[in-house]
DSSP file (Angstrom, degrees, kcal/mol; ACC not computed):
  #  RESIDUE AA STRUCTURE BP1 BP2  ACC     N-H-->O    O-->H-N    N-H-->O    O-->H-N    TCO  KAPPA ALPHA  PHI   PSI    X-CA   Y-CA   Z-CA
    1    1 A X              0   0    0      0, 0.0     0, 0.0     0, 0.0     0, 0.0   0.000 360.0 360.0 360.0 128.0   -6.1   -3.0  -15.7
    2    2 A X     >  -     0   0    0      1,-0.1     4,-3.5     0, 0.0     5,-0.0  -0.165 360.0 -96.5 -89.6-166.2   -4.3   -5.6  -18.0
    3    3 A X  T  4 S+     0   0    0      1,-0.2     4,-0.4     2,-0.2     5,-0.2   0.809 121.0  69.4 -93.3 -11.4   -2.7   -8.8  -16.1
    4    4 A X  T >> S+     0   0    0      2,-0.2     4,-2.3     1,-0.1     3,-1.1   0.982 106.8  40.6 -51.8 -44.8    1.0   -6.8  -16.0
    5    5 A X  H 3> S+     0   0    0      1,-0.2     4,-2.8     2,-0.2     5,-0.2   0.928 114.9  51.9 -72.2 -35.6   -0.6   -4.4  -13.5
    6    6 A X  H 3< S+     0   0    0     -4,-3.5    -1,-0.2     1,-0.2    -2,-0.2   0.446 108.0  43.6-105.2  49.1   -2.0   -6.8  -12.2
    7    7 A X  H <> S+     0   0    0     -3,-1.1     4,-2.1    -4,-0.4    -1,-0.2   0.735 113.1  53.2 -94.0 -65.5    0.9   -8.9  -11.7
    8    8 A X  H  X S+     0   0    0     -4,-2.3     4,-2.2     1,-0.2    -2,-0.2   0.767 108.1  55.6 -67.0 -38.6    2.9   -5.7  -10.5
    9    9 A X  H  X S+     0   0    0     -4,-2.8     4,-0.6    -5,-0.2    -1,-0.2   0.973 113.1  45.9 -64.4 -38.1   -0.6   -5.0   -7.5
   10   10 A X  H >>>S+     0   0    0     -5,-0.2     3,-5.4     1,-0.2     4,-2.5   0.998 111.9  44.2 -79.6 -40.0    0.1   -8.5   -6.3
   11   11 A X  H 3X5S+     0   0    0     -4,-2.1     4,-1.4     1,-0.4     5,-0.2   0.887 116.0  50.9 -54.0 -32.4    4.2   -8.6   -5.9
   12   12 A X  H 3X5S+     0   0    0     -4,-2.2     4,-0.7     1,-0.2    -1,-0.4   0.763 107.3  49.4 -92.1   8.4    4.0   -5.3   -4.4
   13   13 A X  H <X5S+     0   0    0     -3,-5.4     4,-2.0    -4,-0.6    -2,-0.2   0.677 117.9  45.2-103.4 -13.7    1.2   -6.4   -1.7
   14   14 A X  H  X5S+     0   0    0     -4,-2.5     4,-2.2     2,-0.2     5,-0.2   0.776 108.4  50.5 -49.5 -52.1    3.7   -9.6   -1.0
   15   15 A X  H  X<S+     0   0    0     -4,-1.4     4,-1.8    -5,-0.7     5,-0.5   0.998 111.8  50.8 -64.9 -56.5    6.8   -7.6   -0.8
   16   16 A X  H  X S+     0   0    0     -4,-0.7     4,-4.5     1,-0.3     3,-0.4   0.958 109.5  58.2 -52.7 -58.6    4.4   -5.1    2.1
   17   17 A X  H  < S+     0   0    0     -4,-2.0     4,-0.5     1,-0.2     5,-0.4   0.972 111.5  34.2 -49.2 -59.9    3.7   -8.7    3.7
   18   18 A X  H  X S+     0   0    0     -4,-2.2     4,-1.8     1,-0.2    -1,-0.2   0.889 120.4  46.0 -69.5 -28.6    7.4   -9.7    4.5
   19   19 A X  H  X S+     0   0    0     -4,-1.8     4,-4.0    -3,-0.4    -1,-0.2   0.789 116.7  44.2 -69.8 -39.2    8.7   -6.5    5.2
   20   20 A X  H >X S+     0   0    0     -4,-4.5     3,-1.7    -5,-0.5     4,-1.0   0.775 117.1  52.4 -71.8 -82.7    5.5   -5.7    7.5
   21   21 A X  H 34 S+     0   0    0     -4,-0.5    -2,-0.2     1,-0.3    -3,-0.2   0.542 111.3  45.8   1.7 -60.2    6.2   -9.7    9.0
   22   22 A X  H >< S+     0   0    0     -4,-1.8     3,-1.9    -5,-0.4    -1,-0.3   0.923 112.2  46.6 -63.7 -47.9    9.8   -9.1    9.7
   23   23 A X  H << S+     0   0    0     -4,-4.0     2,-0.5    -3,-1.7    -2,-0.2   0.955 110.4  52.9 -81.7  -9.8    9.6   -5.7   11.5
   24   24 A X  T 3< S+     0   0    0     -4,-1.0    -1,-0.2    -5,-0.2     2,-0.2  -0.048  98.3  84.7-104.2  55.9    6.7   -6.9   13.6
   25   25 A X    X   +     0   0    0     -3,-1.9     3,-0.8    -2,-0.5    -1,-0.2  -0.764  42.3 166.4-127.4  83.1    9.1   -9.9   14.5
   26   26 A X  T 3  S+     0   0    0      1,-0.2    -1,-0.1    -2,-0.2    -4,-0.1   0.466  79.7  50.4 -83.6  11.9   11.5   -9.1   17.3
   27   27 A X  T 3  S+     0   0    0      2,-0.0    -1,-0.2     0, 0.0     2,-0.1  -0.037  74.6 136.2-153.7  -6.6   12.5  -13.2   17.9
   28   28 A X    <   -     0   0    0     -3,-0.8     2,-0.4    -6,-0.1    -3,-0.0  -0.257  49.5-136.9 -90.6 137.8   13.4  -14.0   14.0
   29   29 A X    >>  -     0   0    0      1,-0.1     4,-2.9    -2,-0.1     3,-1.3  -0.681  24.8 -89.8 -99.8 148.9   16.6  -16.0   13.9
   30   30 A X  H 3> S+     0   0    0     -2,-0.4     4,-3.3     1,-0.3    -1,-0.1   0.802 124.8  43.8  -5.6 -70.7   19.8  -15.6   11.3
   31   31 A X  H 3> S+     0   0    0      1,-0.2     4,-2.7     2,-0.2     5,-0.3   0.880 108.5  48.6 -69.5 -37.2   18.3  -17.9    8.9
   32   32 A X  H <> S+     0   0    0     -3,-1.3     4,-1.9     2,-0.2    -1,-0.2   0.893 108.9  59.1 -79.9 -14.1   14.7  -16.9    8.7
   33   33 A X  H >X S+     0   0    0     -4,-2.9     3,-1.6     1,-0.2     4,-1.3   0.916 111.6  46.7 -57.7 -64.6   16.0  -13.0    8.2
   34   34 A X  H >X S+     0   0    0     -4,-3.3     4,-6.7     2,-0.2     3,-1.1   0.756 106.3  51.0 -26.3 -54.6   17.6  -14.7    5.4
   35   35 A X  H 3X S+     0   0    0     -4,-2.7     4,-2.4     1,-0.3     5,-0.2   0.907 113.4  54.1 -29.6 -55.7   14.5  -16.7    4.0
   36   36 A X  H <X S+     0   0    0     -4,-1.9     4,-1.5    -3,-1.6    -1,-0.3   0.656 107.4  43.3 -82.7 -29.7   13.0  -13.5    4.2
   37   37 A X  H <X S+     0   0    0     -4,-1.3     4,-2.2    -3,-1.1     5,-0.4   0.843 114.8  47.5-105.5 -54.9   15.4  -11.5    2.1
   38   38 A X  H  X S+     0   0    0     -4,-6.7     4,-2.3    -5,-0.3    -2,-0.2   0.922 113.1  48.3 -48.5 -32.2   15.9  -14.1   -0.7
   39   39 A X  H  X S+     0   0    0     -4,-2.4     4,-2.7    -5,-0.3    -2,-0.2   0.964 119.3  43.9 -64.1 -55.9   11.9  -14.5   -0.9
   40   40 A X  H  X S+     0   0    0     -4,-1.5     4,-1.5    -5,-0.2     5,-0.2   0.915 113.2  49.9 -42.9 -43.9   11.9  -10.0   -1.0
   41   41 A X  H >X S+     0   0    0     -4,-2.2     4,-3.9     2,-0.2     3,-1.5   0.990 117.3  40.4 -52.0 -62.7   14.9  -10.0   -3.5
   42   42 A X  H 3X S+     0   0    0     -4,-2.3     4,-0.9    -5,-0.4     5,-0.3   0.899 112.6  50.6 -17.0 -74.1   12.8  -12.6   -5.8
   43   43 A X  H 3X S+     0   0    0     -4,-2.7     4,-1.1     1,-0.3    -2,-0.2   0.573 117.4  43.8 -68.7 -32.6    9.7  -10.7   -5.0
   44   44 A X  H <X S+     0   0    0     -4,-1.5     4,-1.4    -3,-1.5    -1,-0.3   0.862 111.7  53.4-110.1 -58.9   12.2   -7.0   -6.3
   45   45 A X  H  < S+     0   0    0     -4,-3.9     4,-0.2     1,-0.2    -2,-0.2   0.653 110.1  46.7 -57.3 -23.9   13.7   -8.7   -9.3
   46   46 A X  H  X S+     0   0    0     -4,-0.9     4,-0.7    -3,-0.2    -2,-0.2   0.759 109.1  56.3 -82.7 -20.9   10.0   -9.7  -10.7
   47   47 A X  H  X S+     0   0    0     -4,-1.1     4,-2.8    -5,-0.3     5,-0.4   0.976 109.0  43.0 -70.2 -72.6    8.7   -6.5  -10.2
   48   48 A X  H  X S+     0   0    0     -4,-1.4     4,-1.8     2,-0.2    -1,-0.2   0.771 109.7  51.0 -21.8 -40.1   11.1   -4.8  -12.2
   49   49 A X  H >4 S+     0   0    0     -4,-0.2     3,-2.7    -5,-0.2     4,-0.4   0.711 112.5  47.6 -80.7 -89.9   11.3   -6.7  -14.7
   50   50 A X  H 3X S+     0   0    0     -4,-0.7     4,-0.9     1,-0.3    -2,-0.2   0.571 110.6  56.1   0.4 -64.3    7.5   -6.5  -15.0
   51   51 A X  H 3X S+     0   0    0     -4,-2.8     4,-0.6     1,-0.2    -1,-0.3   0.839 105.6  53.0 -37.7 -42.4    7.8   -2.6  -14.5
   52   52 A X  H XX S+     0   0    0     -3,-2.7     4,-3.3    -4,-1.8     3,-1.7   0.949 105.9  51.2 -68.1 -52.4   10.1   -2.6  -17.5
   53   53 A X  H 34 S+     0   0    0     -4,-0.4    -1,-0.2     1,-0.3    -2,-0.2   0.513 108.2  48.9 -87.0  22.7    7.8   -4.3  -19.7
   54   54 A X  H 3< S+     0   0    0     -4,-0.9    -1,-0.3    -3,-0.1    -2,-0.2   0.645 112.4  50.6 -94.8 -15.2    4.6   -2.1  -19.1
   55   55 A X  H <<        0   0    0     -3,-1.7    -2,-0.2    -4,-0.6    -3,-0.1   0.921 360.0 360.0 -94.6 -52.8    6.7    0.5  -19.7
   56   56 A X     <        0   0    0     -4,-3.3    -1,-0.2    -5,-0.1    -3,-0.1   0.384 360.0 360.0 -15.1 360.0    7.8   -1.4  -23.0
């Protein structure tokens, strides 16, 4: 496994963390959904691009 995949293993076990973190958060206020949705967006915009260039 070169270090793009395994780039691509860690971002998508990060992205699993915040998504699992939010739904087993019934208390999470306005701002931390946010927090949480800029970090996920990040976390969606490096994978892709990363996805593009293995594909590259």
């Amino acid at each position: 496994m070169d270090s793009i995949e395994k780039t691509i293993v860690y971002y998508k076990a990060q992205s699993e963390k915040i998504i699992s973190d939010v739904n087993q958060s019934s208390s999470l206020s306005a701002d931390e959904i946010i927090e949480y949705g800029e970090k996920l967006a990040v976390l969606e915009y490096k994978l892709t691009a990363l996805e593009i260039a293995l594909t590259n």
